[in-house]
C-alpha positions, 0 to 999 in steps of 0.5 A: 434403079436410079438414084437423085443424090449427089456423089461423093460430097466428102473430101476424098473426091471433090478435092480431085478438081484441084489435084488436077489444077497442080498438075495443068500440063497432065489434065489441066482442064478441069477447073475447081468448083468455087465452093471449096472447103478447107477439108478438100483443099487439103485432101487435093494437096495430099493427092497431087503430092502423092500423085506426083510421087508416084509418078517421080519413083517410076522405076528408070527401065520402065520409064525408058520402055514407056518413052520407047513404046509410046514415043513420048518423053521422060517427062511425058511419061511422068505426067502420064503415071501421076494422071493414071495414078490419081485416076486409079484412085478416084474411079473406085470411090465414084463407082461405090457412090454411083452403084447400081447406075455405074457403067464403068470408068478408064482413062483416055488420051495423051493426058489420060483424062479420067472417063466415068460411064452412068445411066443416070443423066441427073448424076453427070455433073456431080461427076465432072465436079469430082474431077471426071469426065462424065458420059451417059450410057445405055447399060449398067456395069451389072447388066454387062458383067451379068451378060458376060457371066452368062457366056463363062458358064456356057463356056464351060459345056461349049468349045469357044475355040471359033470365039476364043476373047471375050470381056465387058468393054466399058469404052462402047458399053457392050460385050465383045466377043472376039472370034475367027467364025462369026457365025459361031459366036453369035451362036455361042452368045445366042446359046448363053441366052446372052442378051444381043443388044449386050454383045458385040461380035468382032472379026479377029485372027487372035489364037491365045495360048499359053506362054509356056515358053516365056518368062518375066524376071527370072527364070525357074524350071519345072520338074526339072525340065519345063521353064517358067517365070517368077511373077512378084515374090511373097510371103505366108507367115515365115514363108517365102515364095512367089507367084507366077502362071498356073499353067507352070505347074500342077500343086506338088509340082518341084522347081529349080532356080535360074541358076538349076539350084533346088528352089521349091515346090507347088503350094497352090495352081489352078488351071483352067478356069483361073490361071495363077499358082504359088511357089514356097521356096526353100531358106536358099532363097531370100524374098525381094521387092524386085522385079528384073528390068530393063537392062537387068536393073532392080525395079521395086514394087511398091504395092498393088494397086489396080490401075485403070482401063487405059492406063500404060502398063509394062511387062518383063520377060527374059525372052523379049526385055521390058515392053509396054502398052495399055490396059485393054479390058480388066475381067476379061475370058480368054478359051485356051486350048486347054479350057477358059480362064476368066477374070484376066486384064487385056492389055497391048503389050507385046510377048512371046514364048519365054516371058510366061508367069513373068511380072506386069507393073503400072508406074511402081504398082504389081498388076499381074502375071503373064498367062498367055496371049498372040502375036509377038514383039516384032509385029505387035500383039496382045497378052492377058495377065492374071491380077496379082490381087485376086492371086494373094487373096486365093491364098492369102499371101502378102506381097513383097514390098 
């Protein structure tokens, strides 16, 4: 379906040329259309501002990881989380007045230009003067989810193990199956009923497992022997508890602390199929708004807010310390040797056995838990993380702030 109309005439987007102004050194590179109103010069001061917050509140370890990993400077890194911060906060308003011919959105480059993918070619300039950069494709994101959704159930009475990665790419508008044998994951896709102008099979040595060894922020033990990781603390009413990795532990499942003093127990776990889970703690233990980082310095979370493909990202484990890359693929399927998950986020951060169910966090902003991945941190390597939304949503929790 194609649509004539033009996007997002209201303040919210056509301001984000001039938020794009107050920051030249981040995006510089789009200029503001001549007709601006009062109402979008406004809206775009109050996003620059609040762009320019979020980038100043970084937290200090993330920000020195982020100069760490990416070889940038402190400054550099700051512009980079006010872009990607503006840009997590236009690409979903775009994606709604788009609708049927969105084709997904991410951030690309130094200065993490914001990218918005359409089949429509009448509705490009529309984006561009919403502060994007436009790019015209073949295939909606419905049809791409569709076709993705198409290889989850397949998983579900097929071994994926030859073809365990698989997820919509928006950067090249397709569905990439990752797999050791080829062959058997075209037969894997082609079995689905996966359309082949869709997917795109790629060689790859990546093994995913579990984590079950790793940890994010502080350690707990399970049953009074298996260690996991604390992932952001939350609330349900009086409550208090956290959320971390489902493959920790099965609902009734007991907990210790870091320090092996009585701590919880299991309220919720799903795994395989998803992989989050939720701790109730006892009145030892007091809910934070900390994560532990670099250097065992406090890093406070902020909220939740969902940072785009592209995007730099950081994860704490006890095992590795903080490390940072960038958001791969949200709503990726990832085969374990215990089953699929689905609906995780691909990212490049490095980990290994010790940081499982441990904290991801984009500039101040909650992203996930660590669920398992390949590779390690002296080499480089790739993890998925289950989105910290979809988690407190499963079991109504409210998150620590």
């Amino acid at each position: 379906m194609r649509h004539s109309r033009g996007i997002a005439t209201g303040a919210a987007l056509a301001a984000t040329a001039l938020a794009l102004t107050a920051l030249p050194s981040i995006a510089g590179a789009v200029t503001p259309p001549p007709t601006d109103t009062p109402a979008k010069t406004a809206a775009g001061t109050a996003l620059t501002a609040e762009a320019l917050r979020a980038a100043e509140e970084m937290p200090a370890g993330a920000l020195k990881a982020m100069q760490r990993d990416f070889g940038i400077t402190a400054e550099q890194a700051r512009e980079r989380v006010a872009s990607e911060y503006r840009a997590g906060k236009i690409a979903p308003v775009l994606a709604k007045d788009l609708a049927g011919d969105f084709a997904g959105a991410w951030t690309t480059g130094d200065t993490s230009t914001l990218v918005v993918a359409t089949t429509d070619p009448a509705q490009a300039p529309a984006i561009t003067e919403a502060g994007a950069r436009a790019k015209v494709v073949e295939h909606t994101m419905g049809e791409l989810e569709a076709a993705k959704a198409r290889l989850d159930r397949a998983a579900e009475k097929n071994s994926t193990t030859a073809a365990p990665v698989w997820y919509v790419d928006v950067r090249t508008n397709s569905v990439v199956v990752h797999a050791s044998d080829t062959a058997k994951a075209r037969a894997f896709a082609e079995a689905a009923g996966a359309d082949s102008d869709l997917v795109r099979v790629v060689k790859s040595a990546e093994k995913p497992r579990p984590l079950y060894d790793l940890r994010g922020g502080d350690a707990y033990y399970i049953n009074g022997s298996g260690r996991c990781s604390v992932g952001f603390a939350v609330t349900k009413g009086s409550q208090q508890g956290f959320v971390t990795a489902g493959h920790c532990g099965r609902t009734g499942s007991s907990t210790t602390g870091y320090n092996r003093a009585a701590q919880g127990t299991f309220q919720g776990s799903s795994f395989p199929g998803n992989d989050y889970a939720w701790v109730a703690t006892n009145s030892n233990w007091t809910a934070t708004p900390y994560v532990k980082g670099s250097g065992g310095a406090n890093v406070t979370v902020a909220g939740s807010t969902q940072a785009t493909v592209g995007a730099s990202i950081c994860r704490s484990g006890s095992t590795t310390g903080w490390h940072c890359g960038t958001i791969q693929q949200h709503n990726t399927s990832v085969t374990y040797p215990e089953g699929t998950i689905t609906g995780v986020t691909r990212t490049s951060v490095c980990a290994e056995p010790g940081d499982s169910g441990g904290s991801y966090i984009s500039g101040n902003q909650a992203q996930g838990v660590t669920s398992g991945g390949s590779g390690n941190c002296r080499t480089g390597g790739t993890t998925y993380h289950q989105p910290v939304n979809e988690i407190l949503s499963a079991y109504g929790l409210t998150l620590k702030r």
